[in-house]
N, C-alpha and C positions, 0 to 999 in steps of 0.2 A: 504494500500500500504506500501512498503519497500523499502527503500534506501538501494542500494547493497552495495555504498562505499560513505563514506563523511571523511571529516576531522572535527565536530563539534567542537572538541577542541579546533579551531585555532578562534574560535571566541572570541570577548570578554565577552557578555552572552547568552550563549547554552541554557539557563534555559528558554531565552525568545524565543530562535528558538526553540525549542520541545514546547513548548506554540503551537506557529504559526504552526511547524507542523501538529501537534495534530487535529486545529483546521479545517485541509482540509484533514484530513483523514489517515493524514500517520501514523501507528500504530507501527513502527520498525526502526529503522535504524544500518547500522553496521558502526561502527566509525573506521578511518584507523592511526594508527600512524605511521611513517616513520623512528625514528630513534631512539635511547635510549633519548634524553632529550625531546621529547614528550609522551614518552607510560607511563611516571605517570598521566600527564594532560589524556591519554584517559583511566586507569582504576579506577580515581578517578571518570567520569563522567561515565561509566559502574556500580560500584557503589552506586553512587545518585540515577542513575536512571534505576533502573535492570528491565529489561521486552522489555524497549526499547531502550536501549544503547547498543547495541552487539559490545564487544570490538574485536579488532586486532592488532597487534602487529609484526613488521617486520621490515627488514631496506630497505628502498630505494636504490633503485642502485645511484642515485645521492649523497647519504651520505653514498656509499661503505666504502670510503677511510675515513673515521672519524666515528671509533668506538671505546670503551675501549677492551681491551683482556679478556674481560669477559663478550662481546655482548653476544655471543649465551646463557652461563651459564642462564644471565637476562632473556633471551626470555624462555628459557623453564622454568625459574621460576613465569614468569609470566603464562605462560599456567599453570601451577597447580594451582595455585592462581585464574584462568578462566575455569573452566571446558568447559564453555560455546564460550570461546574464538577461531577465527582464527587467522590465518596465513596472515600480507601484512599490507601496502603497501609494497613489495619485488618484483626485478625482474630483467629487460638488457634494456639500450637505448644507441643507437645509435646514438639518436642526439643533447647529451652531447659532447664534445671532452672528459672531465674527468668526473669520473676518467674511466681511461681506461677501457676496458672489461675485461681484465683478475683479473683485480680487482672487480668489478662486480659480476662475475661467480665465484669468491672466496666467497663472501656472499651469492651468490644466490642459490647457488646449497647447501649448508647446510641446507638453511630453505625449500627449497623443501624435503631432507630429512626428515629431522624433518614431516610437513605436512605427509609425509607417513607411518612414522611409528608413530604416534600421533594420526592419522587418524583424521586429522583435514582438515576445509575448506581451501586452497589460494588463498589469489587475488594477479592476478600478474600487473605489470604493464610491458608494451613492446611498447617501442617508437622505428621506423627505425631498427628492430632489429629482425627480426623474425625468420632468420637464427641461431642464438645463443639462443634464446628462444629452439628451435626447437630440436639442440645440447645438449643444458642442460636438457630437458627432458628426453634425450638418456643417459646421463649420469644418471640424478637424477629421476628416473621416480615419476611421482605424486603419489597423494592418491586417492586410486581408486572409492572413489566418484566424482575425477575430478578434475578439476581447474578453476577460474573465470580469465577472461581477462578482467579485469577493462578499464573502457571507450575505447573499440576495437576499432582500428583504421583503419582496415584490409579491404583485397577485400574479393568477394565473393568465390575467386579460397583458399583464408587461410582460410576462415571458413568451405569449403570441405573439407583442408587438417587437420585443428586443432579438425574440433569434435571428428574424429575419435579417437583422442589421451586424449578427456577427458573433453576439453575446453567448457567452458560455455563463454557465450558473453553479456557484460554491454554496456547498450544503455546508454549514456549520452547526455543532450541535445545542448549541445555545437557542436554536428552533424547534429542540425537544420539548419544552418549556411547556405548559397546558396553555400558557397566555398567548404561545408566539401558535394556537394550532390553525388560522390561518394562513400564512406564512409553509407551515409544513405543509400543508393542502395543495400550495400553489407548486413545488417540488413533483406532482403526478403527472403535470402540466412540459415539465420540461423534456424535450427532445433527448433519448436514450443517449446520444454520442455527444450530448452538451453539459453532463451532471458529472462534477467534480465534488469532493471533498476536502474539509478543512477545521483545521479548530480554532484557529484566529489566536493562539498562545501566543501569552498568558490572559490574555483576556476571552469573553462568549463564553464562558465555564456550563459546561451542562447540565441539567438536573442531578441529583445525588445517586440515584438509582443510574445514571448511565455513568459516572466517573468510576473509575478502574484505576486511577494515581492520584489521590487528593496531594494537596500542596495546603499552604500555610496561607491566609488571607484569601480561600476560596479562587487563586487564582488558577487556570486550567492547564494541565499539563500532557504537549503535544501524545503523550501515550493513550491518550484517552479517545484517539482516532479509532481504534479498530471496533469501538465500543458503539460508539458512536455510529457508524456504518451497518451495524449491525441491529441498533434502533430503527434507521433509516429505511433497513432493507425491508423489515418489520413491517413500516407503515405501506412502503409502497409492494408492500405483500412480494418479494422476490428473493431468494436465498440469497443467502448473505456473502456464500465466496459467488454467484454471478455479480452480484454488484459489486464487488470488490475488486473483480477482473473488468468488468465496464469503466469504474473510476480510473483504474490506471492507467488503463490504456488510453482513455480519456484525456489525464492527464501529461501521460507521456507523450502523446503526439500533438497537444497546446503548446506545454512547454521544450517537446523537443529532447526530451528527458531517454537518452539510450537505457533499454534496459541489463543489467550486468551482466556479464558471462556466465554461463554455465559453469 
């Protein structure tokens, strides 16, 4: 299995969560950084640990408004530096007050560029916001391998309207939740060869009955994917190792992700 998006960096030791991954099967994970003073912490661990570190690099729409005047210069030096590199966390929310959207769409719509003429993966992230999503597509169109919507929050009428345009869709288990059982509803709706996985760690923590590694301060720890998959498989009534060989391969040919040697 493959983690579609995490933040490992933000742990204190990563070395011993790829330990505990490891040890339930999860063979990949793509790590997401958010803003210039994380993306050293995530292509130093891309480095340590190459095969299963799949680095990314993007600014957050929440840290639009706090970049130096030589963000983008950084991001595309890191992509040469990554061949193997995406695009994200980057994107639009709405349910921020700041920074505003027009500041937002000032970031986000360059690194969609980029993604397209890079021909690289993005994960986007789209809180409350799906109308400016939607617009900066129009403006900035994707990479015509598409776009991931990192932990989709959407009905089932936006994932009719977003495949067409490219969108892949991340199941996180934080949609296990009784509150979020719209949201899982809309996951029946998505196209077999568009549904990815992900736990969004350390944050989206899933209910207590699906966590398999608690952590300290309820934060979620990327081992609690195989668990998680396995809820999923649950609802959308389908065995758990065919969903779990659909996500990968899912995954591996978004991100491009070779699978190991025999």
């Amino acid at each position: 299995m493959i983690d579609a998006h995490n933040h490992l960096h933000q742990f204190a030791d990563p070395g011993r969560m790829i330990t505990e991954m490891q040890a339930v099967g999860i063979r990949a994970c793509v790590v997401n950084g958010t803003s210039e003073d994380d993306w050293p912490a995530v292509a130093a661990l891309a480095e340590r640990y190459p095969g299963f570190v799949h680095p990314a690099f993007g600014l957050h729409p929440w840290h639009a408004h706090r970049h130096s005047s030589r963000w983008l210069d950084r991001l595309e030096a890191l992509l040469d530096r990554f061949p193997n590199a995406s695009i994200g966390e980057c994107g639009v929310d709405r349910w921020v007050d700041e920074p505003a959207m027009t500041i937002q769409r000032a970031v986000f719509l360059p690194q969609l560029a980029l993604a397209r003429e890079r021909r690289r993966p993005i994960s986007i992230h789209a809180l409350q916001a799906w109308g400016p999503l939607i617009e900066a597509l129009k403006v900035e169109p994707p990479p015509q391998s598409g776009f991931l919507l990192h932990a989709f929050g959407g009905t089932s009428e936006l994932v009719a309207q977003l495949a067409p345009l490219g969108a892949r869709f991340s199941f996180s288990g934080h949609f296990l939740h009784p509150r979020k059982a719209k949201v899982l509803a809309a996951f029946a709706a998505v196209p077999p060869d568009r549904l990815l996985l992900e736990t969004d760690a350390p944050s989206m923590t899933p209910p207590d009955a699906v966590v398999t590694h608690p952590l300290a301060d309820s934060a979620n720890h990327p081992g609690n994917l195989p668990s998680i998959a396995r809820s999923l498989a649950g609802h959308l009534d389908e065995p758990f190792d065919a969903l779990a060989r659909r996500t990968d391969a899912n995954t591996r040919r978004f991100f491009g992700i070779v699978p190991p040697s025999p």
